[in-house]
C-alpha positions in Angstrom: 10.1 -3.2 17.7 6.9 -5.4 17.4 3.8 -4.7 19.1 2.0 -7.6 20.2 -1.5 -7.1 21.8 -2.7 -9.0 24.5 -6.2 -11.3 25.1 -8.7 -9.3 22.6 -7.5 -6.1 21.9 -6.4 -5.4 18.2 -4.4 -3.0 16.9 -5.4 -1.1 13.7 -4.4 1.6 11.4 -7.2 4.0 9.9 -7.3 4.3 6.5 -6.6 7.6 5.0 -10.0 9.7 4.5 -10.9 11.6 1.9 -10.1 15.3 1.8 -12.7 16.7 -0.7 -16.6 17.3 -0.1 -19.4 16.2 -2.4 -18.8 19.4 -3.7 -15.1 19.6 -4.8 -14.5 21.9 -0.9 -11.4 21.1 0.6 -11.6 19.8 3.7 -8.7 21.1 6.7 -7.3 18.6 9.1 -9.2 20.3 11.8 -12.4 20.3 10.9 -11.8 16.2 9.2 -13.4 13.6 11.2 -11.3 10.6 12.0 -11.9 7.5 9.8 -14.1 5.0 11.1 -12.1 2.1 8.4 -9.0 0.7 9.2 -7.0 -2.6 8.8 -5.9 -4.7 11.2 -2.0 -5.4 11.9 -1.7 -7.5 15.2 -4.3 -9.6 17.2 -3.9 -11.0 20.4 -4.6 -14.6 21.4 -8.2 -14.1 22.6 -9.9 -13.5 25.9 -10.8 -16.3 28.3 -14.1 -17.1 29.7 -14.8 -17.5 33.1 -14.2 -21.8 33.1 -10.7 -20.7 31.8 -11.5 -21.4 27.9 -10.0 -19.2 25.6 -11.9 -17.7 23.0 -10.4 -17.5 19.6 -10.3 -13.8 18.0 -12.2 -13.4 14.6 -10.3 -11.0 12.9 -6.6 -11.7 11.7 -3.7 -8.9 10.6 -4.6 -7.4 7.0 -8.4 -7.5 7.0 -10.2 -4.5 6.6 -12.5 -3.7 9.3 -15.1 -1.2 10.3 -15.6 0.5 14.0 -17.0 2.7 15.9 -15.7 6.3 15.1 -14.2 7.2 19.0 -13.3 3.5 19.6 -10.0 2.6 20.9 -7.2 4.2 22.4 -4.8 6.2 20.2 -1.2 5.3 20.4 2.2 5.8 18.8 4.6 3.0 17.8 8.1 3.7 15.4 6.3 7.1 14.2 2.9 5.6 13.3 -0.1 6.9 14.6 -2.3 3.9 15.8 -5.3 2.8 17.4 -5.6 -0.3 20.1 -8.9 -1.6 20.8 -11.3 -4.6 21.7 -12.7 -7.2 19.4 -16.1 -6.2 20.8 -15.5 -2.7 18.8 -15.2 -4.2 15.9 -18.3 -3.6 14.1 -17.4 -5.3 10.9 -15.0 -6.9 8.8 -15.2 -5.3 4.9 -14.9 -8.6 2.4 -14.4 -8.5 -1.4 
């Protein structure tokens, strides 16, 4: 099944984070923060303004983005542990 997100919300998955400190210290899953890098795998069509003019999005599936670290909600789709969130949390996209 395909998830297909609606006006601007995106969903992402986070990108693995490291597990060692500066220092060579292993570092359990509960003590971890969550990733704050992630890449985008579905967009939705944009949100309209108040004229009724959609807005395209400006992110698109398999850029690498940036956001906030408590941004979106967390959900769970074929096993996969993912987040959906707005554009607006978005804070950047990572380019080559």
């Amino acid at each position: 099944m395909q998830l297909r997100p609606l006006h601007d919300y995106v969903i992402v998955r986070r990108q693995p984070q490291t597990r060692l400190s500066a220092g060579g210290i292993v570092i359990p899953d509960s003590a971890a923060e969550k990733p704050a890098r992630g890449e985008v795998l579905a967009v939705g069509r944009g949100r309209f303004l108040k004229h009724g003019e959609r807005v395209a999005p400006d992110v698109a599936p398999g850029m690498q983005i940036l956001f906030a670290r408590h941004a979106g909600v967390e959900i769970s789709h074929d096993g996969e542990e993912l987040l959906a969130m707005r554009e607006s949390d978005i804070l950047a996209v990572l380019q080559d």
